[in-house]
C-alpha positions, -999 to 999 in steps of 0.1 A, spaced: -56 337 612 -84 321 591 -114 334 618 -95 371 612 -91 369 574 -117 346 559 -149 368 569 -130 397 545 -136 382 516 -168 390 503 -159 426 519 -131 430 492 -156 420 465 -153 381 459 -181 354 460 -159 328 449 -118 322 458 -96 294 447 -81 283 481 -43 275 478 -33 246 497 1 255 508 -8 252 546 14 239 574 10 207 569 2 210 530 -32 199 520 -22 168 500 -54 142 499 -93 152 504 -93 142 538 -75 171 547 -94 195 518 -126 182 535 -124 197 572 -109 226 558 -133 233 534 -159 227 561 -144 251 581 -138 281 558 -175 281 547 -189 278 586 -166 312 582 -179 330 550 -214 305 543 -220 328 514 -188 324 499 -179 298 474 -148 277 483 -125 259 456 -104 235 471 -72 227 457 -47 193 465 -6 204 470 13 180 447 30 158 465 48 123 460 17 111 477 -3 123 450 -14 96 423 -40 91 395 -64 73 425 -59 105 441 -69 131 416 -103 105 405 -111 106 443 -103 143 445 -129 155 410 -154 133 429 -155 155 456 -169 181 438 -150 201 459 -115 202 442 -106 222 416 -72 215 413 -38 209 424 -10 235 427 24 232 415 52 246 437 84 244 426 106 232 456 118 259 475 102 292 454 76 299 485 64 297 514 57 262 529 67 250 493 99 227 511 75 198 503 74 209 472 85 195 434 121 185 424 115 168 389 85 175 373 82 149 349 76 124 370 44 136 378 31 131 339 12 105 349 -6 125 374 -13 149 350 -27 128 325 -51 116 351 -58 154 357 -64 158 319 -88 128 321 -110 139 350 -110 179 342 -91 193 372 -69 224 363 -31 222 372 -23 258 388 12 266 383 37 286 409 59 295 376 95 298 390 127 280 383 141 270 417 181 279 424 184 313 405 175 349 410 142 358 416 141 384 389 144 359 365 129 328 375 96 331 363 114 340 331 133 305 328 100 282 339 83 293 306 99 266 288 81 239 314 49 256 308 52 252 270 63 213 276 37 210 298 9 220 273 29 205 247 22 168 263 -12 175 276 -30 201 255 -64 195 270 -51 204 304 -70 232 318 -33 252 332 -30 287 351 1 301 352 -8 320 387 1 350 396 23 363 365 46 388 369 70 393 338 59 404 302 82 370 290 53 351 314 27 372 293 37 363 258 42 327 265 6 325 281 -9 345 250 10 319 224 -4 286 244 -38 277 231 -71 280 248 -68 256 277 -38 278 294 -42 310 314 -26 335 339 -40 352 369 -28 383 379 -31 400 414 -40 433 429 -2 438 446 15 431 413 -6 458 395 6 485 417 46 475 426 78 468 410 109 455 427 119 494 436 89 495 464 94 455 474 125 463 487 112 502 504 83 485 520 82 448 539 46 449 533 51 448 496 73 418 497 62 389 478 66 358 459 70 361 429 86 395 436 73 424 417 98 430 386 102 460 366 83 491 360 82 478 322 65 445 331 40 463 356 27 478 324 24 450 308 4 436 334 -19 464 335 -24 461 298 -31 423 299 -58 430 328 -81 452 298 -68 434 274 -102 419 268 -84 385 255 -100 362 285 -66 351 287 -63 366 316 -80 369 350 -82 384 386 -65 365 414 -58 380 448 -31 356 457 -38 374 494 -14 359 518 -18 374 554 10 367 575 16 382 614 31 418 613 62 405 631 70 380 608 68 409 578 90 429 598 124 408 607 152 401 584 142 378 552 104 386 564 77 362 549 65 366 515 29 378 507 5 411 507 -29 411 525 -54 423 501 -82 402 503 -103 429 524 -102 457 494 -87 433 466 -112 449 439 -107 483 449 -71 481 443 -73 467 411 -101 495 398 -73 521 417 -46 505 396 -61 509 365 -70 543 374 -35 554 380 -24 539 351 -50 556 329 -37 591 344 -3 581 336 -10 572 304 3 533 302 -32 523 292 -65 538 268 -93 549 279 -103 527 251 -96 495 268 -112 498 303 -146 490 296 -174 472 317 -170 442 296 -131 442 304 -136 451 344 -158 423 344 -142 402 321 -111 402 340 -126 406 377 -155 381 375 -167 363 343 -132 349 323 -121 330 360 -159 320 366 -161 303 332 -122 288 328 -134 270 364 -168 262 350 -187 277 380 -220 295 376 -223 319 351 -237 353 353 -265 361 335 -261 399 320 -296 400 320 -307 388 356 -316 416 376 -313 390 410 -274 386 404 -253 398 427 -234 430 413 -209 453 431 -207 493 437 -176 513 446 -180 547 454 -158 570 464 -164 580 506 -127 590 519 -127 551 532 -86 545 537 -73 510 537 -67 503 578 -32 506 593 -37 472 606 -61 444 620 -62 423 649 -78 393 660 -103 395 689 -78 388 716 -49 410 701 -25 380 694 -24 385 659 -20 415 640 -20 420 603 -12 449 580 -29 450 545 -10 461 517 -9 502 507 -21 508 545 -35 540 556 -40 547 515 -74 559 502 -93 536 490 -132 533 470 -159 521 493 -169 485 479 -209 474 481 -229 447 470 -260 448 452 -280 415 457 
C-alpha cells in the first residue's frame, strides 16, 4: 500500500504531510518513526515527512526529549480508545498522560488530537470531547494542539475561543459530504463521519475564513476496495492523489450555492488555508511571496476525471479514491 499511495502525494499538490502513526503495530518510540520515515522518503525524496509518535502507555517524558531530538517528530497523536482504526491501543484516561504533555509543552512538539468521546454515537462525539480540549489548553496553554480533522460547527467554535497555540485541520472529504452520502456511498465512509449539511457549511466558511485558525489536512486513508465494500467496511477516503483539487472544487460548489462570498475566497485565504497557516503552526520553511524559485501550483481545467480506481503493479491491491470517475482540475507544479 505505501509503494501504491506515497508517490501521489506531491501529485495531489503537497510538499509536506504530517504522517499519522496509527499503523499495525502503532508507531510508539523513534525506533520505529525512524525506518519508516526512511522508507517513505526513498518513496517521495522530494517530499517532506513529519513523523508523529502514537500515545501509548510506553510513552514518557524520556520519550518525547528523545523524540524532539530527532528532528524528525512532530508530534504525537491522541486516539481515543476505540474511535478509529487501529486506535484499540489507544487512550482510556487521559489525564494520566499530563505528565507527558508537560514534557511535550517543554520541548515544543504539538499534541494532534483525534477529538471523539469513545462509547456514544458518532454524531455526537466530537461534540462531547470539546470539554477535554478546553481542559487540555486550560492546563497547558503553551501547548501547540490540533484538533484534526473537525467536523461539527460545536468543534469550530470551541477551536475559535482557545487562544493562539490551538488549531483544527479540516479535510478535502469533509468539505464535500454530510452523513446523507456516508451512508449512499462506502467510499465516503469515514472517521469522524461527516455530520450535517449545516456543519459542512460551517466548514467551508472556516476554510476562507482567513483566521489561520484553521488549516488543510488530507487525513487520506487508503484502504483495499474489499475492505470498503463488506459490512462495517473500514473508515477512510483516498484523496491524497487530487487532495487540492477537491478542496478548490469544494469551495467552488459552495460559491454557486451560495453558502460562502465571493468575498472570502481570495489567494491569501487559498493559500492561507492550503499551504502557509499549517507550514507556520509546524514551524517548517516559510514561503517567501516574493521568491520567484518557490515552488507554486496550477490547476487548470483539462476534462481530467478522478480514476475509478488504482492498483498496485501486481494487481493485489486495488484502491478507489473518493468522488471516483468525477471531473476533476488538472494539478501542476511550478518550480
Amino acid at each position: 500500500m505505501m509503494e501504491l499511495c506515497t508517490p501521489l502525494i506531491k501529485a495531489g499538490g503537497c510538499d509536506a504531510v504530517f504522517v499519522m502513526p496509527n499503523t499495525q503495530p502503532p508507531i510508539t518510540h523513534l525506533s520505529q518513526a525512524i525506518p519508516y520515515h526512511q522508507a517513505l522518503s526513498r518513496i517521495a525524496p522530494d517530499v517532506q515527512f513529519l513523523m508523529s509518535l502514537y500515545l501509548h502507555p510506553t510513552i514518557n517524558a524520556d520519550t518525547i526529549a528523545t523524540a524532539a531530538a530527532s528532528k524528525i517528530i512532530y508530534g504525537v497523536k491522541l486516539y481515543p480508545a476505540g474511535v478509529t482504526t487501529n486506535s484499540q491501543d489507544g487512550v482510556l484516561d487521559i489525564e494520566q498522560y499530563y505528565p507527558v504533555f508537560e514534557a511535550m509543552q517543554t520541548h515544543d512538539l504539538v499534541l494532534n488530537l483525534h477529538g471523539e468521546t469513545p462509547g456514544i454515537s458518532a454524531l455526537t462525539a466530537e461534540a462531547e470531547f470539546i470539554p477535554q480540549l478546553r481542559k487540555i489548553h486550560d492546563t497547558f496553554p503553551r501547548l501547540r494542539i490540533v484538533l484534526e480533522h473537525v467536523t461539527t460547527r460545536e468543534g469550530i467554535e470551541a477551536v475559535r475561543k482557545c487562544g493562539p497555540t490551538v488549531k483544527a485541520t479540516i479535510t478535502a472529504h469533509h468539505l464535500w459530504v454530510t452523513t446523507v452520502d456516508a451512508e449512499e456511498d462506502v467510499f465516503s465512509f469515514c472517521k469522524p463521519v461527516a455530520k450535517t449539511h449545516e456543519d459542512r457549511i460551517t466548514l467551508l466558511r472556516a476554510a476562507v475564513d482567513g483566521s489561520s485558525k484553521f488549516f488543510f489536512g488530507s487525513d487520506s486513508a487508503p484502504h483495499p476496495a474489499q475492505l470498503k465494500k463488506q459490512s462495517g467496511g473500514a473508515a477512510g477516503c483516498f484523496t491524497q492523489g487530487w487532495c487540492t483539487a477537491l478542496v478548490i472544487g469544494a469551495l467552488e460548489h459552495a460559491l454557486r450555492q451560495g453558502w460562502i462570498s465571493k468575498d472570502h475566497v481570495t489567494r491569501e485565504a487559498l493559500e492561507g488555508f492550503l499551504s502557509k497557516y499549517g507550514r507556520a503552526f509546524y514551524k517548517i520553511a516559510d514561503l517567501n511571496d516574493q521568491a520567484s524559485s518557490e515552488p507554486r501550483i496550477r490547476l487548470t481545467r483539462r476534462g481530467e476525471t478522478i480514476p475509478k480506481s488504482i492498483k498496485s503493479s501486481d494487481g493485489q491491491i486495488e484502491v478507489v479514491p473518493f468522488r471516483s470517475g468525477q471531473e476533476i482540475m488538472s494539478l501542476s507544479w511550478i518550480e
